[in-house]
C-alpha positions as CSV (number, residue, x, y, z in Angstrom):
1,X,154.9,128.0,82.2
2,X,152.9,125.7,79.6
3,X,153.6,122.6,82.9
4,X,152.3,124.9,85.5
5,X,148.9,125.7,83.3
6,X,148.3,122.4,82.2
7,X,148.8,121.6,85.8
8,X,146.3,124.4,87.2
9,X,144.0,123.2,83.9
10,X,144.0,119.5,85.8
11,X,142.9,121.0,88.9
12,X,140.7,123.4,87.9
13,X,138.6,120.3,86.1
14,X,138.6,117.9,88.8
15,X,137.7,120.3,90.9
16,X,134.7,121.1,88.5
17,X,133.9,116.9,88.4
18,X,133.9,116.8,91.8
19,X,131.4,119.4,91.8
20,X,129.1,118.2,89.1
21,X,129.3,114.5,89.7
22,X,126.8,114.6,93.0
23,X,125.1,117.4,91.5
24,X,123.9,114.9,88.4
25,X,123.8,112.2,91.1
26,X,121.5,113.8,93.4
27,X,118.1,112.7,92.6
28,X,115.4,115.4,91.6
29,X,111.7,115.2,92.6
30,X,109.3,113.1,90.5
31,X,107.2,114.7,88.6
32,X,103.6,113.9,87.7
33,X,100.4,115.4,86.5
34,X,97.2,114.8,88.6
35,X,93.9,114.9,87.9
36,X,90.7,114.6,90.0
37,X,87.8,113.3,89.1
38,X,84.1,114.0,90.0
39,X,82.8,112.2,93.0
40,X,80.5,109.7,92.4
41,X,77.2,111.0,94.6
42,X,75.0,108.5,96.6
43,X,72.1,110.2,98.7
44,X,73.4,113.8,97.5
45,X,72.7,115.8,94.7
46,X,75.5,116.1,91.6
47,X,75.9,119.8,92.2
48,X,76.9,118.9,95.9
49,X,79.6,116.4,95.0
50,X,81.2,118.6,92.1
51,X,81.5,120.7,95.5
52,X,83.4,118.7,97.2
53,X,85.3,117.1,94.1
54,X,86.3,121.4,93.5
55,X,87.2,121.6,97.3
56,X,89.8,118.4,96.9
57,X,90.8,119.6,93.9
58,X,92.1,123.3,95.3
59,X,93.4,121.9,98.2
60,X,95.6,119.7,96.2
61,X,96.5,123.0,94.3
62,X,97.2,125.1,97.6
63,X,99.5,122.0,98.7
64,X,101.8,121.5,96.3
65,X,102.8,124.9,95.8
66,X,103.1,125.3,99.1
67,X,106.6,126.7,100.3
68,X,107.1,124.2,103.6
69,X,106.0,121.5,100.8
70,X,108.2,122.6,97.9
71,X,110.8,122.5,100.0
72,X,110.7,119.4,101.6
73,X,113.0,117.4,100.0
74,X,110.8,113.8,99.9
75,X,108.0,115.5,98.0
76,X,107.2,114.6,94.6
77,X,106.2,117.6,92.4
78,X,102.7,117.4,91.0
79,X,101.0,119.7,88.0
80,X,97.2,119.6,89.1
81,X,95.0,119.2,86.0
82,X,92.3,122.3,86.0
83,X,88.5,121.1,86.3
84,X,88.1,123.7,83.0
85,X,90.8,121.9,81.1
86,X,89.6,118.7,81.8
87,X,86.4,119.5,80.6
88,X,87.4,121.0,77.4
89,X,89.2,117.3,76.5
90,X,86.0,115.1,77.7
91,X,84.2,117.5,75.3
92,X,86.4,115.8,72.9
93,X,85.8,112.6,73.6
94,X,82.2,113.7,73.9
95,X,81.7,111.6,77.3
96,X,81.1,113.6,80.3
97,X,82.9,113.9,83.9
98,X,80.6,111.5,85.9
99,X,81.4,109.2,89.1
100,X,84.4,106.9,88.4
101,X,84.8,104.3,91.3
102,X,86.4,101.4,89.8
103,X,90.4,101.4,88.2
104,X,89.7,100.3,84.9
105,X,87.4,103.9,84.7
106,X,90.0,105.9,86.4
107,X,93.1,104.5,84.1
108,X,91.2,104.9,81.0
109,X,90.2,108.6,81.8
110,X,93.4,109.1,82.9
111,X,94.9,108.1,79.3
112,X,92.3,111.2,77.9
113,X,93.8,113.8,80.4
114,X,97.3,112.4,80.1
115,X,97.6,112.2,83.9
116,X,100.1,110.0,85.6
117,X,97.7,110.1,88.8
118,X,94.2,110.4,88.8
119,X,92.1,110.7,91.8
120,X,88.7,108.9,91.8
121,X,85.8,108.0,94.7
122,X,82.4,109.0,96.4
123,X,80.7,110.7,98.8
124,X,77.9,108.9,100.5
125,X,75.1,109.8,102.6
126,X,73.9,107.1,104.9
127,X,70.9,109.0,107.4
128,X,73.1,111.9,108.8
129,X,76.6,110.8,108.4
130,X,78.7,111.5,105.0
131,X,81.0,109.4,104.4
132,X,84.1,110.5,101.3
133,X,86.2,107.6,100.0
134,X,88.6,107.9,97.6
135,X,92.0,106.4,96.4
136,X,95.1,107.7,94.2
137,X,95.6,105.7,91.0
138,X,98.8,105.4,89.2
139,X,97.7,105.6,86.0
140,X,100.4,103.6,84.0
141,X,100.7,100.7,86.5
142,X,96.7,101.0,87.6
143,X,97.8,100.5,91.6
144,X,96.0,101.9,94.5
145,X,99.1,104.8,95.4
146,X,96.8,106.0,98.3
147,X,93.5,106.0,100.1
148,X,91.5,108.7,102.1
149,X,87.8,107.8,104.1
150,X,86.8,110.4,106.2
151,X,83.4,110.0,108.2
152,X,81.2,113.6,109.2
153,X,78.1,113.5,111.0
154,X,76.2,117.0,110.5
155,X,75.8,119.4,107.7
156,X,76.8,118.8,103.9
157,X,78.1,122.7,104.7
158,X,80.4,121.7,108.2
159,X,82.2,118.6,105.5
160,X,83.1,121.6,102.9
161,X,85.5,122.5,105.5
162,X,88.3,121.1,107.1
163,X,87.3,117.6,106.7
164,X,87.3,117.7,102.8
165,X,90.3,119.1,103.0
166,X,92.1,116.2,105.3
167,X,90.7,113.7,102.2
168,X,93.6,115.8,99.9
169,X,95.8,116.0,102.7
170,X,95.7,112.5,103.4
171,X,96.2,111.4,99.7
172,X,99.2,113.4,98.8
173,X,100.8,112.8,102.5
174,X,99.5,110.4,104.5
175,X,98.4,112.4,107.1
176,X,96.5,116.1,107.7
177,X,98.7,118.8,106.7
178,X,98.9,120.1,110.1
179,X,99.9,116.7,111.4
180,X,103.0,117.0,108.5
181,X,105.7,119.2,110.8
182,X,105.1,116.3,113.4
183,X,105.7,113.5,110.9
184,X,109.0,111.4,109.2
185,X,108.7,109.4,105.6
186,X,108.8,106.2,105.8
187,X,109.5,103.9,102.3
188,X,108.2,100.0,102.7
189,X,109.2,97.4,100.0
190,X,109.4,93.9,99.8
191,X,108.4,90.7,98.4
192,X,105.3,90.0,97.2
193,X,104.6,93.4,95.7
194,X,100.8,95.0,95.6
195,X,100.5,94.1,99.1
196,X,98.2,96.1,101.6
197,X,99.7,98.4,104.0
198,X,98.6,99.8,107.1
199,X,100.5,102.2,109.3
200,X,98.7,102.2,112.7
201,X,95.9,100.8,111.3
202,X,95.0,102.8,108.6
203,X,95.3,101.3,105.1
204,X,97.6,103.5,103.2
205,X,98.2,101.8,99.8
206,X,99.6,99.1,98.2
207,X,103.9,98.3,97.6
208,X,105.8,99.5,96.9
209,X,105.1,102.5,99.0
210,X,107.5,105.4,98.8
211,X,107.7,108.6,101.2
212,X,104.9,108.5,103.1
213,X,104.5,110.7,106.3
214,X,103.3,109.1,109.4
215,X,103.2,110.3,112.8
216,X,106.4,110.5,115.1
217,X,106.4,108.2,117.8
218,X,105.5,104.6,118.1
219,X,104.7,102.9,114.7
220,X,102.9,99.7,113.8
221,X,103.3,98.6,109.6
222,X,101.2,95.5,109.4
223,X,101.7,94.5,105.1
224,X,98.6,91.9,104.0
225,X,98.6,90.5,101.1
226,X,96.0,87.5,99.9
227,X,97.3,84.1,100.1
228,X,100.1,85.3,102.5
229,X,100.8,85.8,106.7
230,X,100.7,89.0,107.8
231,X,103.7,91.3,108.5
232,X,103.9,93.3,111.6
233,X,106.5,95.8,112.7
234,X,106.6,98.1,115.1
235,X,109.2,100.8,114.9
236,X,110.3,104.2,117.0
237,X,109.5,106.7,114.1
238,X,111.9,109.9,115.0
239,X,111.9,113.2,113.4
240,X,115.0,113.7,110.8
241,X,115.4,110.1,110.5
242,X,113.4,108.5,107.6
243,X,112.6,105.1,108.1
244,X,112.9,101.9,105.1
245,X,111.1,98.8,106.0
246,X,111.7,95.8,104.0
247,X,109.3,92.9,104.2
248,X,109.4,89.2,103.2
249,X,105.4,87.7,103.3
250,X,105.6,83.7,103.9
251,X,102.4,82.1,101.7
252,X,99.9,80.4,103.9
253,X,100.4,76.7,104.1
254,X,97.4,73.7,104.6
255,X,99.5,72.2,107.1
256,X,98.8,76.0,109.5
257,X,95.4,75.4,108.2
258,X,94.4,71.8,109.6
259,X,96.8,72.4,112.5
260,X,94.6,75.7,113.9
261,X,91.5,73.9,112.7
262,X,92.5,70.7,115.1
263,X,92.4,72.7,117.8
264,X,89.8,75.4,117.2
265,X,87.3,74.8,114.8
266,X,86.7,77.4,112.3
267,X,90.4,79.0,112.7
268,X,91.7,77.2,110.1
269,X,89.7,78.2,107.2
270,X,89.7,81.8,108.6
271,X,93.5,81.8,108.4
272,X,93.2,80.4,104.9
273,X,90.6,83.3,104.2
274,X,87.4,81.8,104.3
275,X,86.1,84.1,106.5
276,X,82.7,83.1,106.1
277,X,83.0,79.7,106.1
278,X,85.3,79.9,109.5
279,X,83.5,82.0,111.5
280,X,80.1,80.0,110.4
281,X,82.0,76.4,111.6
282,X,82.9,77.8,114.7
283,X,79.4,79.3,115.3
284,X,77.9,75.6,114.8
285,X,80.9,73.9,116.8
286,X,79.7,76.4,119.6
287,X,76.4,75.7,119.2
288,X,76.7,71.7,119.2
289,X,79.1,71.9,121.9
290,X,76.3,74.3,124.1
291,X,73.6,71.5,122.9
292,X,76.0,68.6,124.7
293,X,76.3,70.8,127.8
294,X,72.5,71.4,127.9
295,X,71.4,68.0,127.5
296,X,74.7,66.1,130.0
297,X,73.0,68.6,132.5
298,X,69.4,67.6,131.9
299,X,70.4,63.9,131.5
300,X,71.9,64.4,135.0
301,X,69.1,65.8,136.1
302,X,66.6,63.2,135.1
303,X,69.0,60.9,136.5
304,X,68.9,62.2,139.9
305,X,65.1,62.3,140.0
306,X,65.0,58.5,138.7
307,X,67.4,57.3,141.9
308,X,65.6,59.3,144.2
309,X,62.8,57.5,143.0
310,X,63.9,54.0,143.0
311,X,65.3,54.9,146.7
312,X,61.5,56.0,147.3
313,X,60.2,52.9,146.0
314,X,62.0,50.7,148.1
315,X,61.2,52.6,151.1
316,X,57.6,51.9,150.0
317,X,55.7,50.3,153.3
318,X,52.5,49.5,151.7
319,X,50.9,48.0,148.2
320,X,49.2,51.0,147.7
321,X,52.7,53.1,147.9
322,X,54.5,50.1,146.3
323,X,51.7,50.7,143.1
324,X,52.6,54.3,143.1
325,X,56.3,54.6,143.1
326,X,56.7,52.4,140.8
327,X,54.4,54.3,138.4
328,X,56.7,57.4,139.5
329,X,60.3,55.4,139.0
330,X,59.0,54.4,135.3
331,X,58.1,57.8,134.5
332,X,61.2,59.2,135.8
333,X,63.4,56.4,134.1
334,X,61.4,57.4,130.7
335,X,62.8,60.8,131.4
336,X,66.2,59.8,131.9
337,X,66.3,57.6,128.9
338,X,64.9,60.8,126.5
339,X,67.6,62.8,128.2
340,X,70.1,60.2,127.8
341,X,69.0,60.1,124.0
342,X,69.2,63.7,123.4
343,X,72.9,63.9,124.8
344,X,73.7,61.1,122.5
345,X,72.7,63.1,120.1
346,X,73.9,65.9,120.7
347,X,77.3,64.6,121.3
348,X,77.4,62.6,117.5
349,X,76.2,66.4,115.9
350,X,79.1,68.1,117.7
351,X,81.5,65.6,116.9
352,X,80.1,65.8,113.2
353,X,80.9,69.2,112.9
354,X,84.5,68.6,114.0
355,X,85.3,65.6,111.9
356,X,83.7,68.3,108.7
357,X,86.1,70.7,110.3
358,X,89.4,68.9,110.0
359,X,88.3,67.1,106.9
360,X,87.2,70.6,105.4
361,X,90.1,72.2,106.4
362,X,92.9,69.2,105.7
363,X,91.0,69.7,101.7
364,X,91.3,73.5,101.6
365,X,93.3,75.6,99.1
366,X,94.8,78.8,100.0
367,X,92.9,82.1,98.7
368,X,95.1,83.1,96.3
369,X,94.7,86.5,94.2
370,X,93.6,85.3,90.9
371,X,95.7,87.2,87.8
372,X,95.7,87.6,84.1
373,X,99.1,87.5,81.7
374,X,99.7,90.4,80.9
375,X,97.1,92.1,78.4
376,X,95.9,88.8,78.1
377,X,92.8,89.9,79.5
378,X,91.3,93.6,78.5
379,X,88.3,95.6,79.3
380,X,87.6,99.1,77.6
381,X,84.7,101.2,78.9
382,X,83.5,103.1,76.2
383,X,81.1,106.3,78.1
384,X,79.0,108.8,75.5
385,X,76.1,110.8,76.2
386,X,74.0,108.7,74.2
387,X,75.0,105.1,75.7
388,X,77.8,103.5,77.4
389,X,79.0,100.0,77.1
390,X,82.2,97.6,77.9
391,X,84.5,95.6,75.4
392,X,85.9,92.5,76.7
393,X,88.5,90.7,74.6
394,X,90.7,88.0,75.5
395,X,93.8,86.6,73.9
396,X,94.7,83.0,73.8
C-alpha cells in the first residue's frame, strides 16, 4: 500500500509541475503608470489646451479598461495618473503643470509623478487648421515609445471630438481604436537600436518597437536611422498572425557618396544627409547646365546670321553693297564672338560646379548621431513659479 501511494504521490506532483511550469512561464502583461502632461498651447488659450490635454487623458482612461483591450492578450496594462493627483505632487515641488515639449522636461517630470510613461506635446493653431503633436516617453530610457499628429481644419469645438481622441488612440495602439479589430501586432528589432520606424509611412517610434497594431493587408516598415541606409520591407499583415521583423541597417559609406555624386550632382551629399547642401549643388548644376544650353543655342544662332552674312557679302555686285555687308558681317561676327564667349563661360562655371561636386563629396563624412557616455553629460531643468533655469554639468 505504502508503493502504490508513493507511486500515486509521484503522479499526482508531476502532474501538478506540468501544470504550473507554463503557468509561471507564460508571460504577464507589463505594467506601467502613465501620465499626461499639459499641452503646450501656440495660437490658443491655456484653458483650451488643458481641454484637450483632459480629453487625451480620459480617453486613455476609457481605453485601458476597456474589456476588448483587457483582454487582448499583446496589451500592456497601464495605471493612468489622475490630472488632481498630479497636481497635488507639482504643488510639492511648487512648479506648475505647463507645456513640456522637449525629453529632458518630460523625464524629469516623470521622475516627480513616478510614471514609467509620460505623454507630452502641443496643440498649434496656424490660421484655421489645429494641428496636436505629441509623443510617448519612456521615462527610464528617455526614448520616443510613440507619436500621434493629427491635423483639423474648423472649430476648436469639432477637434474635442473624435479627432482628440484618435491622438490617445494612436499612442497606446498605433492606430484609431475603431481601426484595432482590423489590425495584427507587429514587433520590429534589430541592429542599430533608436532607429526611426514607419509603418506605411507614418513614423511610429523608435526600436525596439514592441506590439504595435497596424492595419491588415499590405505593409511597408521602412527603419531610418542617421548615418545608416534605409530598411524597407513590405509584408502581408494577416489577422491572428503577429508579425516580428528583424532588421540589420548597413552605415553609409563615402565611396556611395562620390559614386551617386559622379553621376548626379547633389545625390551624393543628400545620401550622406546633407540635404541642404545636395539639393542646393544640384540646383546650381541645373542652373549652369541650363546657362550652357542657352548660350550653345544663341552662339549658334549668331553663328548662322554671321555666314548668312559673309554669303551676302560675297554676293555683293557693287562698292556701295560691298561697303555695307561688310559693315553687316563685322557686326554679326562681333555677335558671334560675344556668344561664343558667354558659352565659354558658361561651360567652365558648369564644369566648376561639378569638379566642387566630386571634390566635396569624395571629402564628406557621414552624418552621424552625435552621443554622450553615459551620464557624462547632464542637464536638470529646475521650473518654480518664481523663475526657472537649467544646470548643465559635465564629467571628464
Amino acid at each position: 500500500m505504502r508503493k502504490i501511494a508513493s507511486v500515486f504521490i509521484c503522479i499526482a506532483f508531476l502532474l501538478l509541475m506540468l501544470y504550473t511550469i507554463p503557468v509561471a512561464l507564460a508571460k504577464t502583461p507589463d505594467r506601467y503608470t502613465i501620465a499626461v502632461l499639459d499641452l503646450e498651447a501656440n495660437g490658443v488659450s491655456n484653458t483650451e489646451a488643458k481641454g484637450l490635454s483632459e480629453k487625451i487623458r480620459t480617453r486613455i482612461s476609457w481605453l485601458v479598461n476597456n474589456d476588448f483591450y483587457k483582454n487582448n492578450p499583446g496589451t500592456d496594462v497601464y495605471i493612468v495618473v489622475e490630472r488632481s493627483q498630479m497636481d497635488k505632487i507639482f504643488d510639492q515641488f511648487d512648479i506648475q503643470n505647463t507645456g513640456c515639449t522637449d525629453v529632458s522636461c518630460a523625464v524629469e517630470f516623470g521622475k516627480m509623478l513616478q510614471a514609467d510613461r509620460i505623454i507630452i506635446g502641443s496643440v498649434n493653431l496656424i490660421g484655421q487648421t489645429y494641428n496636436v503633436t505629441t509623443r510617448m516617453i519612456g521615462v527610464e530610457s528617455s526614448q520616443t515609445l510613440s507619436v500621434s499628429e493629427v491635423d483639423y481644419r474648423g472649430s476648436i469645438d469639432g477637434l474635442l471630438g473624435s479627432r482628440i481622441q484618435d491622438v490617445a488612440d494612436e499612442l497606446l495602439l498605433g492606430i484609431t481604436f475603431k481601426d484595432w479589430e482590423k489590425s495584427e501586432y507587429i514587433t520590429i528589432s534589430g541592429t542599430p537600436e533608436n532607429a526611426i520606424a514607419a509603418i506605411n509611412g507614418k513614423k511610429t517610434g523608435t526600436t525596439p518597437i514592441v506590439n504595435r497594431m497596424a492595419p491588415t493587408g499590405n505593409v511597408t516598415v521602412e527603419i531610418q536611422k542617421l548615418g545608416y541606409e534605409n530598411h524597407i520591407e513590405k509584408i502581408s499583415l494577416r489577422k491572428g498572425e503577429p508579425v516580428q521583423i528583424t532588421y540589420t541597417l548597413f552605415p553609409k559609406t563615402r565611396r556611395k557618396t562620390f559614386i551617386k555624386s559622379l553621376y548626379f550632382p547633389g545625390s551624393g551629399q543628400r545620401y550622406a544627409d546633407y540635404k541642404g547642401k545636395g539639393y542646393l549643388i544640384s540646383l546650381m548644376q541645373a542652373a549652369s547646365i541650363a546657362g550652357v544650353v542657352n548660350t550653345t543655342m544663341m552662339f549658334m544662332d549668331a553663328q548662322e546670321k554671321y555666314d548668312n552674312a559673309k554669303d551676302a557679302y560675297g554676293k555683293s555686285a557693287s562698292q556701295e553693297k560691298y561697303d555695307l555687308t561688310y559693315q553687316i558681317v563685322q557686326e554679326k561676327y562681333d555677335n558671334a564672338k560675344q556668344a561664343h564667349t558667354l558659352q565659354l563661360i558658361s561651360v567652365g562655371l558648369a564644369t566648376t560646379v561639378y569638379l566642387y561636386n566630386i571634390i566635396d563629396a569624395a571629402l564628406t563624412e557621414q552624418k552621424r548621431e552625435d552621443r554622450f557616455g553615459e551620464k557624462n553629460l547632464l542637464i536638470e531643468p529646475r521650473i518654480t513659479k518664481n523663475c526657472s533655469s537649467i544646470i548643465v554639468s559635465m564629467r571628464f
